[in-house]
C-alpha positions as CSV (number, residue, x, y, z in Angstrom):
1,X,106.6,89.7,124.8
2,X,103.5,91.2,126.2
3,X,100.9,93.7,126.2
4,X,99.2,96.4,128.1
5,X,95.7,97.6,127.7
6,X,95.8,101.4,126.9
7,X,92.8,103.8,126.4
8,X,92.2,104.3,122.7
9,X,92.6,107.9,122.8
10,X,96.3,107.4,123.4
11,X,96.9,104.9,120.2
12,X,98.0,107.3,118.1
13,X,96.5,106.0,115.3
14,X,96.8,108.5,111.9
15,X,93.5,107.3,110.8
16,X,94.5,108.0,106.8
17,X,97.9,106.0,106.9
18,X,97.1,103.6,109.2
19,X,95.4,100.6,107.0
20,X,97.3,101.4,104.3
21,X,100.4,100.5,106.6
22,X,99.7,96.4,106.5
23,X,97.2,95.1,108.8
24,X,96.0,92.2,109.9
25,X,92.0,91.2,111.1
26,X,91.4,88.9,112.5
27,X,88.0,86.8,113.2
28,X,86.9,84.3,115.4
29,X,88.8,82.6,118.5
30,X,91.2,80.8,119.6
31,X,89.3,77.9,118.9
32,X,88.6,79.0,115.6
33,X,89.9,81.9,113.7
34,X,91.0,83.1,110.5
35,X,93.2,86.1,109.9
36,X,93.2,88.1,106.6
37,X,95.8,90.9,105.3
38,X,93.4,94.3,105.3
39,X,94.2,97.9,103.6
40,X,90.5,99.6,103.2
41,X,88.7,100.6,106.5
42,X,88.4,103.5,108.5
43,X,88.4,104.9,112.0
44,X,86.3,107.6,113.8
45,X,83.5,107.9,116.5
46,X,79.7,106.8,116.1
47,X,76.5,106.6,118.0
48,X,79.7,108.2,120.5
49,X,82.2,105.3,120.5
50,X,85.0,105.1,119.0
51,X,84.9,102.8,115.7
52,X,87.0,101.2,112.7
53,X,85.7,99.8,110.0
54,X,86.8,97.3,107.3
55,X,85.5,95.9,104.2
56,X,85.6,92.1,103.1
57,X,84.4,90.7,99.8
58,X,81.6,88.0,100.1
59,X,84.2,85.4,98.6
60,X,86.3,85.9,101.6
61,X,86.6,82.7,104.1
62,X,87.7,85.6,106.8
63,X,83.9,86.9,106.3
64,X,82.2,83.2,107.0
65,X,84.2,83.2,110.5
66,X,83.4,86.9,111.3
67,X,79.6,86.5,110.5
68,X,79.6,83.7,113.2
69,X,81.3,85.7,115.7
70,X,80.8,89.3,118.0
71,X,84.7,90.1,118.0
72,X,87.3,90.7,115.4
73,X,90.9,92.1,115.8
74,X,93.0,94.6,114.0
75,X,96.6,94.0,114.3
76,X,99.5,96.1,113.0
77,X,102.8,94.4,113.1
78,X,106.4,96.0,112.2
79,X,106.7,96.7,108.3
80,X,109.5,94.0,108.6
81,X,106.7,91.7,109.0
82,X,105.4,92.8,105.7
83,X,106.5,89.9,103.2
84,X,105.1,87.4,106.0
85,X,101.9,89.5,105.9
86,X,101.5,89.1,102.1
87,X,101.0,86.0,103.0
88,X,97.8,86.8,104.4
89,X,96.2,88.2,101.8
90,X,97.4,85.8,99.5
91,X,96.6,82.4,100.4
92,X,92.8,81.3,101.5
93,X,92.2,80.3,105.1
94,X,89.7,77.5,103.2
95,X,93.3,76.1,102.4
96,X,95.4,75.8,105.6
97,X,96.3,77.7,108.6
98,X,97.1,80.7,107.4
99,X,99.4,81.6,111.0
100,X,101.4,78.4,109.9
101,X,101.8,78.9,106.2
102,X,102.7,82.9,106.9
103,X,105.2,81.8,109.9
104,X,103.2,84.7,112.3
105,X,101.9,83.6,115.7
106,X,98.0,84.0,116.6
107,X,97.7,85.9,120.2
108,X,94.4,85.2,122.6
109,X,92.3,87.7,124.0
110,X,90.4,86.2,126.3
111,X,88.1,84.0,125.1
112,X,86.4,86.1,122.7
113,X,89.5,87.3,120.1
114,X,92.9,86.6,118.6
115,X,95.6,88.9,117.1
116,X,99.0,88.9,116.0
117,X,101.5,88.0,118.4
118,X,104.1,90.2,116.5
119,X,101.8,93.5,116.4
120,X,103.1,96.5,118.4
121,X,99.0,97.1,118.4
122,X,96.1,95.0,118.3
123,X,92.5,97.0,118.3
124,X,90.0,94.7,120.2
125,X,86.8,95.4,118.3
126,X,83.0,94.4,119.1
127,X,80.9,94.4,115.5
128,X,78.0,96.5,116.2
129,X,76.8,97.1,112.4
130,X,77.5,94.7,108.9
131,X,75.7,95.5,105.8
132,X,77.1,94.0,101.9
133,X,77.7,97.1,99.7
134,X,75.0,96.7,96.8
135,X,75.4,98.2,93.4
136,X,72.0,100.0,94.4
137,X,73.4,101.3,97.4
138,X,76.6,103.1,95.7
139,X,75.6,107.2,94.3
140,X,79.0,106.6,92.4
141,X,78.3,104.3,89.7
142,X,82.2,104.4,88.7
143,X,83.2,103.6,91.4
144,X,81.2,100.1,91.8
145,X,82.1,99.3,88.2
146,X,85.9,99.8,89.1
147,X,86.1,97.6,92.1
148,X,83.0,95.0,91.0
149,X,83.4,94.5,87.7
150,X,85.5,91.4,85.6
151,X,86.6,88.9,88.2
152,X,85.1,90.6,91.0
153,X,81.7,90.9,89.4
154,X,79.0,89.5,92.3
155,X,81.7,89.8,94.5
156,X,80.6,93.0,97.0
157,X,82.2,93.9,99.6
158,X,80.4,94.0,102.8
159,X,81.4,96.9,105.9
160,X,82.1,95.6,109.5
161,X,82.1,98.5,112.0
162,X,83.3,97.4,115.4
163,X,83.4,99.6,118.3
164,X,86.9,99.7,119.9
165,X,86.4,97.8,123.4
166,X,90.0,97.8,123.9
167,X,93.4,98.5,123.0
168,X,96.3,96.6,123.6
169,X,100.3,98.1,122.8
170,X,103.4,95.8,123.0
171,X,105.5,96.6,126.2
């Protein structure tokens, strides 16, 4: 199967269903990547480009890889795909190939990206701002508590916000 580049304005993306739908980011390349099950990010527009963002706990091996690297991908696959997807966000990259163990396929993007070969839509996205999400930071205390707190505590998440560079729909 293959893809075509479309313009982002025509991905028809519902940005409040769409990474709660399963989806897959990917860091790195195809010499080295990682991919990691996603469900909290966003989409919208700043400094006038057209963004999405996604948040990965320190603990994260995905988050070593994407540190190291300009590009990640967000991939959205069938829901079939979904128990193989689990996968994903299961098992630790630290531990094996995660592609392998989840029986998915890793696409290339040039040299600078891979996504899923079974997505009907990969977002190509170029990190242009990272920050880790300190208690200090938060205005709802709650809310920081609820999600680093117990097993998570020292854990933060951190935000990646990539500009969308391209746009790629299976044919």
């Amino acid at each position: 199967m293959s893809f075509k580049e479309i313009p982002v304005e025509e991905c028809g993306l519902n940005p409040f269903t769409k990474l709660t739908d399963y989806c897959i980011v990917t860091a790195g390349n195809k010499e080295k990547c990682n991919p990691m099950l996603v469900t909290w990010g966003g989409f919208g527009v700043m400094w006038r480009k057209p963004v999405a963002s996604i948040y990965i706990r320190q603990s994260r091996f995905t988050k070593t890889i994407l540190d190291a690297q300009d590009y990640f991908t967000l991939s959205f696959p069938p829901v079939s795909y979904k128990p193989k997807e689990s996968y994903m966000g299961s098992h630790s990259g630290r531990d094996g190939d995660k592609f392998e163990g989840s029986g998915l396929h890793p696409y290339a993007i040039g040299d600078e990206a891979v996504g899923l070969e079974e997505a009907d839509l990969i977002l190509v996205c170029r990190k242009i701002y990272t920050h880790e999400m300190k208690e200090e930071f938060y205005t709802d205390k709650e809310t920081y508590e609820r999600w680093n707190s117990g097993r998570q505590a020292g854990n933060n998440h951190s935000i990646y916000m990539g500009e969308i560079v391209k746009v790629l729909k299976k044919c």
